[in-house]
Every structure is written in structure tokens, then in C-alpha cells.
C-alpha positions as CSV (number, residue, x, y, z in Angstrom):
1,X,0.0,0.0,0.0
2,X,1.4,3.2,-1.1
3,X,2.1,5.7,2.3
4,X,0.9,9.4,1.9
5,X,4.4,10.4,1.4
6,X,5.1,8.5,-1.6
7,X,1.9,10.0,-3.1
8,X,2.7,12.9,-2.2
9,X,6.2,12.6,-4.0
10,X,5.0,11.0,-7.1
11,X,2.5,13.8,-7.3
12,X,5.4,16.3,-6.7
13,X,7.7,14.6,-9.6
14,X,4.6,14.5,-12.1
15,X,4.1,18.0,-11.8
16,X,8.0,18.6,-12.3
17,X,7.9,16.6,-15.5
18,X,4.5,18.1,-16.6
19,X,6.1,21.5,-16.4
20,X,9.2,20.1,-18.6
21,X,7.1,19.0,-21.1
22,X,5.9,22.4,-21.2
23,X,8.9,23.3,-23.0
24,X,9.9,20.3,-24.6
25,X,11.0,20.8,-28.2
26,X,8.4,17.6,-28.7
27,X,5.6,19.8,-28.0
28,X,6.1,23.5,-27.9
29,X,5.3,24.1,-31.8
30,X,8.5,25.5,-33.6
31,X,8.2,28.9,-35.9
32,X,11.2,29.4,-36.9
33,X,12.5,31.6,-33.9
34,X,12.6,32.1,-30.0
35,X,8.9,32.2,-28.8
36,X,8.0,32.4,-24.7
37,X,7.1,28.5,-25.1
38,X,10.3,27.9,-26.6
39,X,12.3,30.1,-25.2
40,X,10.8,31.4,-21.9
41,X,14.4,32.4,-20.8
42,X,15.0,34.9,-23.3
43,X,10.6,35.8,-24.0
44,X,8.3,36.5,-21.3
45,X,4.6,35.4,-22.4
46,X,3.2,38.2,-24.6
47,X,6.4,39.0,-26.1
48,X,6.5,38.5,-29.8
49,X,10.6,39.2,-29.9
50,X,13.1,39.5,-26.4
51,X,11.3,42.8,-24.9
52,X,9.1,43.7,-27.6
53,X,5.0,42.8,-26.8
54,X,2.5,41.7,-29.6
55,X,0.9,45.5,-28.2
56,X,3.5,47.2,-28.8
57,X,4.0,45.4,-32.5
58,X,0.6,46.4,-33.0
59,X,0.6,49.8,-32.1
60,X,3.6,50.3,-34.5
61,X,1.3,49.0,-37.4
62,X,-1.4,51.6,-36.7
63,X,1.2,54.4,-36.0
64,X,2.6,54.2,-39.6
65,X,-1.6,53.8,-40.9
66,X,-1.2,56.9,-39.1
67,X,1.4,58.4,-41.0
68,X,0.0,57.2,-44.3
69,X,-2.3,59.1,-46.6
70,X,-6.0,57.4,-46.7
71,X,-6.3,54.8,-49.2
72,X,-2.8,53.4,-49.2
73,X,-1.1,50.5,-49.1
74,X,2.4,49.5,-48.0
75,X,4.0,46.6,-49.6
76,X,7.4,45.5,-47.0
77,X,9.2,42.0,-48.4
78,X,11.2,40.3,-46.5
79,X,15.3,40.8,-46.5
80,X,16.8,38.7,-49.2
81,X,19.0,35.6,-48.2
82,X,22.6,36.8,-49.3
83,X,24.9,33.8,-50.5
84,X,28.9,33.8,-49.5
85,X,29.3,30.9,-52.2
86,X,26.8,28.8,-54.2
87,X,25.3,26.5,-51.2
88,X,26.4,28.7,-47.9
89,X,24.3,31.8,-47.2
90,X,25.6,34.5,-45.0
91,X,24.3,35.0,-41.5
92,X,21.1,36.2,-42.1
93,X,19.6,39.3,-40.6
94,X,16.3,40.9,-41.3
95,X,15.4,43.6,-42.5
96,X,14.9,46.5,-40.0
97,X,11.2,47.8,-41.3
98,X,10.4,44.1,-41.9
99,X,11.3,43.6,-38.2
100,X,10.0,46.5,-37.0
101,X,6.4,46.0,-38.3
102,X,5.7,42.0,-38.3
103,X,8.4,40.7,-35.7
104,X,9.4,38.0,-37.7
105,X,12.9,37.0,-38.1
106,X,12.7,34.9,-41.1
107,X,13.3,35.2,-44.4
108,X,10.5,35.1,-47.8
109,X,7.8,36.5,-46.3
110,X,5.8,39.6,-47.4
111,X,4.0,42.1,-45.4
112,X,1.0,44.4,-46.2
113,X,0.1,46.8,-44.6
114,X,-3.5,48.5,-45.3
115,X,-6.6,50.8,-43.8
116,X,-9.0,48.1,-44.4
117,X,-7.0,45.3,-44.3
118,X,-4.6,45.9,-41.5
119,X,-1.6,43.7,-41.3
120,X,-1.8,40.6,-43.9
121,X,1.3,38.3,-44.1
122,X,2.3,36.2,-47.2
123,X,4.4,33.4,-46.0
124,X,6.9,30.8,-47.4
125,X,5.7,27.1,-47.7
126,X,8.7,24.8,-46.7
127,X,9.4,21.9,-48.4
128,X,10.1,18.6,-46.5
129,X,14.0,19.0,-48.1
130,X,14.0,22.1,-46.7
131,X,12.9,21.8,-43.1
132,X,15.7,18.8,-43.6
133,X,18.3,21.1,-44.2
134,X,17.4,24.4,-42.6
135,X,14.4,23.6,-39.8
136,X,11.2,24.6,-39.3
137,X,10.1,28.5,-41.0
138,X,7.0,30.3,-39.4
139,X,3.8,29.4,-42.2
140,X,0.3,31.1,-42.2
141,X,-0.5,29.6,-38.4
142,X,2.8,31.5,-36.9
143,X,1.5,34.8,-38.8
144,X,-1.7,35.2,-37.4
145,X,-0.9,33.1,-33.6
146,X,2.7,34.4,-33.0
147,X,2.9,37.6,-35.2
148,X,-0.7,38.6,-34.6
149,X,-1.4,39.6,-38.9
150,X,-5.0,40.0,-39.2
151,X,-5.1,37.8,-42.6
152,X,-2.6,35.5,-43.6
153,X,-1.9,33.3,-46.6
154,X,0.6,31.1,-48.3
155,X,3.3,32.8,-50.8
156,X,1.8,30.7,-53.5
157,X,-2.1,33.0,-53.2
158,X,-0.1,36.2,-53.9
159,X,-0.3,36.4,-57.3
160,X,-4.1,35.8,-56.5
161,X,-4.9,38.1,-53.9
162,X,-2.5,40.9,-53.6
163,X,-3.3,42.2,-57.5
164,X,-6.9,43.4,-56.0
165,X,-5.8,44.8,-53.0
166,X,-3.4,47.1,-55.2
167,X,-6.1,47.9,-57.6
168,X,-8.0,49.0,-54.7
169,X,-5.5,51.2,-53.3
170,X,-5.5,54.9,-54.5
171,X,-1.0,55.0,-53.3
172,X,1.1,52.3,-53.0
173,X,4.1,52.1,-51.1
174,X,6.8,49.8,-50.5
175,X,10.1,49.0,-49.3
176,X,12.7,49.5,-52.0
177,X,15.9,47.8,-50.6
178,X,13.6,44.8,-50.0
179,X,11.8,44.6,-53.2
180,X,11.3,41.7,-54.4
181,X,10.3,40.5,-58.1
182,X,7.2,37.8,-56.6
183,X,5.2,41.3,-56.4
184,X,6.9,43.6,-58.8
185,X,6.3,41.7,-61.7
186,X,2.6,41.8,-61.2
187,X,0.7,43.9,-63.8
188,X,-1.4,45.9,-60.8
189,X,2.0,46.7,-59.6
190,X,3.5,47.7,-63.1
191,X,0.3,49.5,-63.7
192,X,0.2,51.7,-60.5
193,X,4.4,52.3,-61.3
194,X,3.9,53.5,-64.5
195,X,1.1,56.0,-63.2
196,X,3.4,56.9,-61.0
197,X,1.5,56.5,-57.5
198,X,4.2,54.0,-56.1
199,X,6.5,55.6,-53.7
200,X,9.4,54.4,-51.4
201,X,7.9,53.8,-48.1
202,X,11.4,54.3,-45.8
203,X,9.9,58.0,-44.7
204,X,7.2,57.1,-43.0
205,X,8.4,53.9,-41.3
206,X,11.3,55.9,-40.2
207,X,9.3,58.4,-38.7
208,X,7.9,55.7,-36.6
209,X,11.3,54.6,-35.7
210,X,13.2,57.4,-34.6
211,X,11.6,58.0,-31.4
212,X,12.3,55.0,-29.2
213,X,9.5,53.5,-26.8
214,X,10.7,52.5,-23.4
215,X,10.9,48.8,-24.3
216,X,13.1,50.1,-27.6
217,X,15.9,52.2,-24.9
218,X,15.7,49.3,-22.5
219,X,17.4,47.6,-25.3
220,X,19.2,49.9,-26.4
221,X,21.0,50.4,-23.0
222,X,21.5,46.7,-22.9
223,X,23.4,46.9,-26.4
224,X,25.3,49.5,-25.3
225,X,26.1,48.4,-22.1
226,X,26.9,44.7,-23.9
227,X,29.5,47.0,-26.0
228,X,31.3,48.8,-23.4
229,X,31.9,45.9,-21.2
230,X,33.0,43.9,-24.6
231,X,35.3,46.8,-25.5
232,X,36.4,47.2,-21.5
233,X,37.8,43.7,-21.9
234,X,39.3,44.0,-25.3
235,X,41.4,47.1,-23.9
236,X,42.7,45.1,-20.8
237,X,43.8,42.6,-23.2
238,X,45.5,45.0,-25.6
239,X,48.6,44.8,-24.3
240,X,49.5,41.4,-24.1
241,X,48.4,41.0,-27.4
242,X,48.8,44.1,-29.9
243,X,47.1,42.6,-33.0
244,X,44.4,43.7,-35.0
245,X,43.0,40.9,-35.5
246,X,42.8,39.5,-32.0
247,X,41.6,42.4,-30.7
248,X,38.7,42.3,-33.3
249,X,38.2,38.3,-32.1
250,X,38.4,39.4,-28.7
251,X,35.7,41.9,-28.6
252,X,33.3,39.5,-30.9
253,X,33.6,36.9,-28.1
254,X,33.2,39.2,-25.3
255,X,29.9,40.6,-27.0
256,X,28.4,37.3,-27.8
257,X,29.3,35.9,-24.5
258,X,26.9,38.5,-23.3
259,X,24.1,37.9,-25.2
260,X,24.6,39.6,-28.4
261,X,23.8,38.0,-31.7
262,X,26.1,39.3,-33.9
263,X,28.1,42.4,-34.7
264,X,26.5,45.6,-35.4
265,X,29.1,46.1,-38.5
266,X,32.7,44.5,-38.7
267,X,35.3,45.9,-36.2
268,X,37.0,48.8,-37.2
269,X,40.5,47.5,-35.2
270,X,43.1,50.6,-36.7
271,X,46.3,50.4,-34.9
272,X,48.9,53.1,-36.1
273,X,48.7,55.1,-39.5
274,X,46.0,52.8,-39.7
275,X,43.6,54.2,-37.6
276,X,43.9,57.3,-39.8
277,X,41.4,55.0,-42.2
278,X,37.8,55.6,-41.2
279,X,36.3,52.9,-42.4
280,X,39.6,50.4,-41.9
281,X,38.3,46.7,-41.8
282,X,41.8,44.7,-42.9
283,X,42.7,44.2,-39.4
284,X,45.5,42.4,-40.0
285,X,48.7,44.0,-38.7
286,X,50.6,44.0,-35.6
287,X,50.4,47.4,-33.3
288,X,53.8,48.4,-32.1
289,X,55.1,50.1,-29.2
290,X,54.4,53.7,-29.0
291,X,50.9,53.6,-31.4
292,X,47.8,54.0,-30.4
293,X,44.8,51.7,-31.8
294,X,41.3,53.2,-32.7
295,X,38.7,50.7,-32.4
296,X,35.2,51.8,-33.7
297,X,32.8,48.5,-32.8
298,X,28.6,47.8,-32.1
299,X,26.7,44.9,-31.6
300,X,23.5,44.0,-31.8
301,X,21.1,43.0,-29.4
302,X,17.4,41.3,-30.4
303,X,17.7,43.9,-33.2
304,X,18.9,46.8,-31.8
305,X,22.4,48.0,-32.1
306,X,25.3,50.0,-30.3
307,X,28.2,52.1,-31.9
308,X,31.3,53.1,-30.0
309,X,34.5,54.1,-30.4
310,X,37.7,54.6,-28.1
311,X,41.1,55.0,-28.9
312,X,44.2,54.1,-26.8
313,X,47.6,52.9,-26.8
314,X,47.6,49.4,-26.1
315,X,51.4,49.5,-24.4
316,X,50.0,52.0,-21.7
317,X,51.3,55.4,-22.3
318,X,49.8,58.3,-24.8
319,X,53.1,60.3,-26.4
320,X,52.8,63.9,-25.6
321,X,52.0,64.5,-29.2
322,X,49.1,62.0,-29.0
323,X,47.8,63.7,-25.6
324,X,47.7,67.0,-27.2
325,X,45.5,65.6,-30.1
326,X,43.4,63.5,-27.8
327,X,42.7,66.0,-25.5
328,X,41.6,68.4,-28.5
329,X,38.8,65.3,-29.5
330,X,38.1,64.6,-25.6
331,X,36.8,68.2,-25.0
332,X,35.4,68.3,-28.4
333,X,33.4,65.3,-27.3
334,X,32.5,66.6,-24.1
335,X,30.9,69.8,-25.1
336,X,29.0,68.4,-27.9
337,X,27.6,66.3,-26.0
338,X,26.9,68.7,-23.2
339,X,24.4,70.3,-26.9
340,X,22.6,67.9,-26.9
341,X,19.3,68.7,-26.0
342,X,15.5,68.5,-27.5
343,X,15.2,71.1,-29.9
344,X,18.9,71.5,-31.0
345,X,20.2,69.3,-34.3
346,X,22.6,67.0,-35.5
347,X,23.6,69.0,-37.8
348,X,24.1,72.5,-35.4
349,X,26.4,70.3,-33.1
350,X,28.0,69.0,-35.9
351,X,28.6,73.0,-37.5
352,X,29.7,73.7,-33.5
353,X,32.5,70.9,-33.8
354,X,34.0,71.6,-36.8
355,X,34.6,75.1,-35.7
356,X,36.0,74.1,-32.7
357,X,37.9,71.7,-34.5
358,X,39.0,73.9,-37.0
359,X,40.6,76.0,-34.1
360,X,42.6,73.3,-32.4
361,X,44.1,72.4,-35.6
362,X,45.2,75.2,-36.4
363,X,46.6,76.4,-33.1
364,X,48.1,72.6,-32.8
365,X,49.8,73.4,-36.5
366,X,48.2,70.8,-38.5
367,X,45.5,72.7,-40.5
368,X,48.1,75.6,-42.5
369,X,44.6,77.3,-43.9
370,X,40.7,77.8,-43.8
371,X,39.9,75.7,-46.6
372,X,36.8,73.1,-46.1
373,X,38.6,70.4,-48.5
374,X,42.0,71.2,-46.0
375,X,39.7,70.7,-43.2
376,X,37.9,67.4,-44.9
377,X,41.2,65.9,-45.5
378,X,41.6,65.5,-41.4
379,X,38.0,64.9,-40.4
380,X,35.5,63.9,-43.5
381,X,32.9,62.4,-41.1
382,X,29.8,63.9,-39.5
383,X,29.6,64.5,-35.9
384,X,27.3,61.7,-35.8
385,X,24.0,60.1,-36.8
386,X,21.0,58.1,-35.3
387,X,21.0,54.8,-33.8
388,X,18.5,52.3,-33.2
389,X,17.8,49.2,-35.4
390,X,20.3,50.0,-38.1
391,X,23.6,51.7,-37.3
392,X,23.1,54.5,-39.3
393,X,18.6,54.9,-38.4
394,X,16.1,56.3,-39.8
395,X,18.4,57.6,-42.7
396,X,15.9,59.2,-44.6
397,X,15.4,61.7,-41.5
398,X,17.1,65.2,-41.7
399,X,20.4,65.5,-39.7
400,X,18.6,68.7,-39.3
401,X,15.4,67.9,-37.7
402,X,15.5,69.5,-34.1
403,X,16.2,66.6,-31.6
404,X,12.6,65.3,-29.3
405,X,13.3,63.0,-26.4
406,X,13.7,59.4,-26.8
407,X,15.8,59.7,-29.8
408,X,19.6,58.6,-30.0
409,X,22.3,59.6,-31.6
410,X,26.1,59.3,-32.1
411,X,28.5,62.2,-30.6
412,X,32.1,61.1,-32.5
413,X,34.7,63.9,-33.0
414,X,38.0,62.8,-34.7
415,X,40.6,63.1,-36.1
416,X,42.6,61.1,-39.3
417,X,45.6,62.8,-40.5
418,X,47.4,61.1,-43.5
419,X,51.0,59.9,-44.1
420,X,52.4,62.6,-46.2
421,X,49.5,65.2,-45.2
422,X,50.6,69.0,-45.4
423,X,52.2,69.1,-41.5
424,X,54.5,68.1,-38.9
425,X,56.2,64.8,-39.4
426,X,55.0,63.5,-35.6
427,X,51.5,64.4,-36.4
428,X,51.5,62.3,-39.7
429,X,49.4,58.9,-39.6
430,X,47.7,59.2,-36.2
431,X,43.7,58.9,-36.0
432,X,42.0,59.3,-33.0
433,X,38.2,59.2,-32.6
434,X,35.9,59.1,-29.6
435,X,32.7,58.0,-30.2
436,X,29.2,57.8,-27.7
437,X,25.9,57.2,-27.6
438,X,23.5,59.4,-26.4
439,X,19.5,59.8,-25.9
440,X,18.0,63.0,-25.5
441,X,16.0,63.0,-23.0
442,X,13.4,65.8,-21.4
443,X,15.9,67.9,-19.3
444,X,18.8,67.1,-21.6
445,X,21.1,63.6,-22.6
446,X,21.8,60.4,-21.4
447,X,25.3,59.4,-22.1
448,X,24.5,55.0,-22.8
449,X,28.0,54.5,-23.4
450,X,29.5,56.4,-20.1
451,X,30.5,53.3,-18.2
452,X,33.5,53.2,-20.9
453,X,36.5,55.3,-19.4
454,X,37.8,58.4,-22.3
455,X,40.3,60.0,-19.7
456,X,43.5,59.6,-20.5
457,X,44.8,59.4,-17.0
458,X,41.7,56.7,-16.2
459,X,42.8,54.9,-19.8
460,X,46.2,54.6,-18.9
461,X,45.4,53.2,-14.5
462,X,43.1,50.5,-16.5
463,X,46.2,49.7,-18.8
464,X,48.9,49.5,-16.5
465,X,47.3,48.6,-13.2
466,X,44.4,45.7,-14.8
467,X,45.6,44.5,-18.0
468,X,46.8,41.1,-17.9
469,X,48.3,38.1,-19.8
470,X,46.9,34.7,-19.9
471,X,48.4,31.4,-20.1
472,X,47.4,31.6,-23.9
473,X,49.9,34.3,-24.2
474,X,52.9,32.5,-26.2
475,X,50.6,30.9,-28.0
476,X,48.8,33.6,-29.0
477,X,51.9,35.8,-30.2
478,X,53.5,32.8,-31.9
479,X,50.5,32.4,-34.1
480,X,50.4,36.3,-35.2
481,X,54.0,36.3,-35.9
């Protein structure tokens, strides 16, 4: 006879296992991508993507209905799969609008967007070949259960059913980087281009997107913070090893290791003259004693990125003629960002710090004249742009469009002075650029990158006092050698 205890355990145990099952890959239904059944550590329930509610998704949807004339409708296709060779696709990543209005991470689907219809979802069919060789995709079921569409059908009804919606439609918009031929090629489509009522739908989706929600900064914070502590790290580690490229592996790691899903761009890892590049991406040469390195690096976090940028010199000391430039970009930095505010502009911060940057140069004696091409030759970039989903958001947006709270930007002052440019030998092939994030907020900024250190005196403690070898060390060198 079984003793109250023992029924009381096997009740206990059951329970336990019920709850597994729960989450079970057996019998939690698979879309195609993390859901709070599948996934409940990274999705609480009611959470379409990590953070993001199906609310929220749908409150985006009317928002740009909002924004768009009466009678339209909004046509957003899916990013392409990109191929490295014939039969291996890059890693894929969705397209931000795409993302933005459906929260689906997947690839061939089309969105549209309408006033009567609302959100209707064309979706790929999988093959049993492919859900062999690349898993489960979300169908018509995932669109309306985990996406919340309002209608939903199979790719293969397109050709069917979106040509009367268009006829219907009195402006038709739609997502030019994402086009795709499956709806472009349809007469009603052809028809309403050559009468010239199809427009690029960027504007209005990224008028939605440049003022974050709360769940939006809350990742953004994350990503940022991911970043610094990433970059933190990589800087510690400079020293013992003084290679591009390990200091681009390094930082991946440390970002993915907190939760990131991939890089927000490739590192920019610019040691010496090399950091006078902008955009440098080799990374493939040694730093030596007495350089400094410029690292530019983002990640991105359940589709929202970060963007930073410090600059050091991995062997622990800045050269007096790299302190005097430094500290010309540090208080550069430091009082732009101190302009940021609602109702000022990208593009009046970015007139404030060419001026003052104009000055230094001049009075450091590596600008010999006034001319805007001399000045372009040492510092051709912008003083920054927006952030969110895409490194450089909401593009279509005016760098002139006073500043409202809840949107963030870049604040990244620099300098790249060429071998062989017009000035001082010890000035020749240094770049230095210091890069932040910031939000605007109601009484001002909010600096989401300030947990990284920019002093100089604070860079070099860290260097000298915390970085550290590990026993991979010889290794390490040996293989870079």
C-alpha cells in the first residue's frame, strides 16, 4: 500500500515533468525563432521578440496607418538571403522595417500593410527538403498566432490576392531595398508604377522609428552596455596581445558571451597610421610600441544596435603629441555632448564641432589654412547620426530635424591625418576618434556609453594597473607572428 508520502512525491515529480514538457521541443510548436514556449528564458509570455510585446508590434502597425495618406497601401518584403558561395548563405539578418512592423525574423515573407486590411502576411511554404536542411520557418498559423497579422496566406495565393488589394489602393508604397520580383512583376503593380503613385515607403516607417519606446531604450541600454563591457575587456587585453586581428576576435567573443547575436558592422581594429582610415576593416597587422589603436565596434542586441569608439595605446602610455591631439577630440566630445538637447540638431552640433575643431588644428599646427577640403582631408565624417535598429537609423530623417526625447544619436569627434598630409612629421598617420551614444532625453542627454573610461589618465590606470596576460599568451603571439 502506497504511504501518503510517496503519493505525495509521485505527485510532486509529475508536476515537475509536466512543467518540462511544457517546453519540450516535442511539444512546444517551432516557428522558426525564439517564442515564450520555446524560449521562456529569453521571452516572457506576450512578447513576440526578447522585450518587444505583440501590443507594442501592434501599435507600431497603426502608427505608420497613421502616417500614411488614406487609401494606401504598404508593400514590405522580407530581407533577401545573401549567398557567400553557391550553397552557404551568409548570417542572415532581417530587415529592419520588416522587423519593425511584423516581428518576424525569417526570411520570404511579405508584409502588407492596409486601412481596411490591417496587417496581412504572405508566408513561405517549406518543403520537406528544406525543413531537412534548414528547420522549421514560421507558415500562415505563426502569422496570425505568433505575429498577430489579421489575414494570412501562403506565398503561393499572392499572385491571386495581392493584385486586387493594389487595384484597390488609390497610393502604393513599399520598401525599395527589399523589393522583391514575386510582387513587382505583377501587372497591378506595373500599372500603378507607370502612373506613377508608387512611392518608397522608408519616410514614413522611419518616422515611426526614430523616437524609441521605453521597451526600444531598454534595449538599447543593454546593447550598449553589452558593447562597453565587450570593449572594456578588449582594452585590458591589448597589451599582451597588440594585434588587430585578436583584438577584433576578442571583442566578438566578449559581445556574444553576453548575449549579443552578432556584430553591429565588422570591427574597425586601426592600430597606427592605420587608424587614420575611417572605415579600416583589414585588421591584420601588428600594433607596435608607441601607437595608439582606434577601435570603432557595435553589436546588436534582439535587433537593436550600439556604436562606440575609443582610442588608446595598447602599451599603456599616450606620447605627448598623442595627448595634445586626444585631448583636443576629448573636449570636443564633451561639449557636444553637453548640446545635446530637444530642440537643438545634429547638424548645429556638428557645425559647432568643426569650428571648434578647425581651431585646435590650427593652433596645434596641422590645419596651415581655412579651406573646407584642408579641413575634410583631417576629419571627413559627420559628428554623428542616429541609432536604433540600423547603425546609421532612420536615414531618410534630416540631420537637421530638431532633436525630441527618446531619440539617439552618435556624438564622435575625430581626427585622421594622412601619411604625407601638409604638417608636422609627428603628427603624420595618427587617427584618434571618440565615439558615444547618447539619448535625449526631457531635461537634456543620457550618455548610454558612459561606463566606458575616455580620460586619459583613467585609460592609462586601467592599462597599466588591470591588463593582464593569460596562459594563452605565447601561444597567441606565436600564431600572429
Amino acid at each position: 500500500m502506497q504511504t501518503l508520502r510517496g503519493k505525495l512525491l509521485q505527485r510532486i515529480t509529475c508536476t515537475r515533468v509536466s512543467r518540462c514538457l511544457l517546453y519540450s521541443t516535442k511539444n512546444v510548436p517551432d516557428v522558426g525563432q525564439p517564442t515564450a514556449a520555446s524560449h521562456p528564458q529569453l521571452l516572457k509570455e506576450g512578447e513576440i521578440t526578447p522585450g518587444v510585446t505583440s501590443e507594442e508590434y501592434i501599435s507600431r502597425r497603426k502608427r505608420i496607418l497613421e502616417l500614411l495618406p488614406d487609401k494606401s497601401l504598404a508593400i514590405i518584403a522580407a530581407a533577401p538571403v545573401k549567398m557567400m558561395t553557391d550553397v552557404v548563405p551568409y548570417t542572415y539578418r532581417q530587415d529592419a522595417d520588416y522587423s519593425y512592423i511584423t516581428g518576424c525574423q525569417q526570411p520570404g515573407g511579405v508584409a502588407v500593410l492596409g486601412h481596411d486590411c490591417g496587417l496581412c502576411m504572405f508566408m513561405p511554404e517549406a518543403s520537406p527538403e528544406d525543413v531537412l536542411w534548414q528547420g522549421q520557418i514560421a507558415g500562415v498559423d505563426a502569422a496570425l498566432q505568433t505575429f498577430k497579422a489579421e489575414q494570412s496566406y501562403p506565398m503561393s495565393k499572392l499572385r491571386t490576392i495581392l493584385p486586387d488589394m493594389i487595384r484597390s489602393s488609390s497610393r502604393l508604397f513599399h520598401n525599395g531595398k527589399t523589393a522583391m520580383q514575386t510582387y513587382t512583376d505583377l501587372e497591378a503593380f506595373q500599372k500603378a508604377a507607370h502612373d506613377g503613385i508608387v512611392k518608397d515607403l522608408s519616410g514614413y516607417t522611419h518616422e515611426a522609428r526614430l523616437i524609441k519606446s521605453p521597451a526600444e531604450l531598454k534595449l538599447m541600454r543593454d546593447s550598449a552596455s553589452i558593447g562597453c563591457q565587450a570593449l572594456l575587456q578588449t582594452m585590458l587585453h591589448s597589451k599582451p596581445y597588440p594585434y588587430e586581428a585578436m583584438l577584433s576576435a576578442k571583442v566578438e567573443y566578449e559581445c556574444k558571451m553576453r548575449g549579443a547575436q552578432r556584430m553591429a558592422f565588422n570591427p574597425v581594429v586601426g592600430g597606427g597610421p592605420n587608424g587614420s582610415v575611417v572605415h579600416y576593416s583589414r585588421n591584420d597587422q601588428k600594433i607596435n610600441d608607441g601607437d595608439l589603436v582606434l577601435m570603432d565596434i557595435g553589436c546588436e542586441l534582439h535587433g537593436y544596435v550600439s556604436d562606440l569608439t575609443r582610442t588608446w595605446p595598447p602599451y599603456g602610455r599616450f606620447s605627448p603629441v598623442h595627448e595634445e591631439l586626444y585631448e583636443l577630440i576629448l573636449e570636443t566630445n564633451k561639449e557636444c555632448l553637453d548640446l545635446c538637447k530637444p530642440g537643438m540638431s545634429i547638424g548645429s552640433i556638428h557645425n559647432y564641432s568643426v569650428n571648434k575643431l578647425r581651431k585646435g588644428f590650427k593652433e596645434i599646427g596641422i590645419l596651415k589654412d581655412d579651406q573646407r577640403d584642408s579641413y575634410q582631408q583631417l576629419n571627413p565624417t559627420n559628428i554623428g547620426h542616429y541609432l536604433g535598429m540600423d547603425v546609421h537609423d532612420c536615414s531618410t530623417i534630416s540631420y537637421h530635424r530638431p532633436l525630441k526625447p527618446g531619440v539617439v544619436i552618435t556624438i564622435e569627434p575625430g581626427v585622421y591625418i594622412p601619411t604625407g598630409f601638409n604638417c608636422p612629421e609627428r603628427y603624420q598617420g595618427i587617427g584618434i576618434r571618440i565615439e558615444d551614444e547618447v539619448l535625449i532625453t526631457e531635461s537634456g542627454y543620457e550618455v548610454l556609453s558612459g561606463s566606458l573610461p575616455k580620460e586619459i589618465k583613467h585609460i592609462e590606470s586601467l592599462l597599466n594597473n588591470y591588463g593582464h596576460a593569460t596562459g594563452m599568451d605565447t601561444v597567441a603571439r606565436a600564431a600572429f607572428s
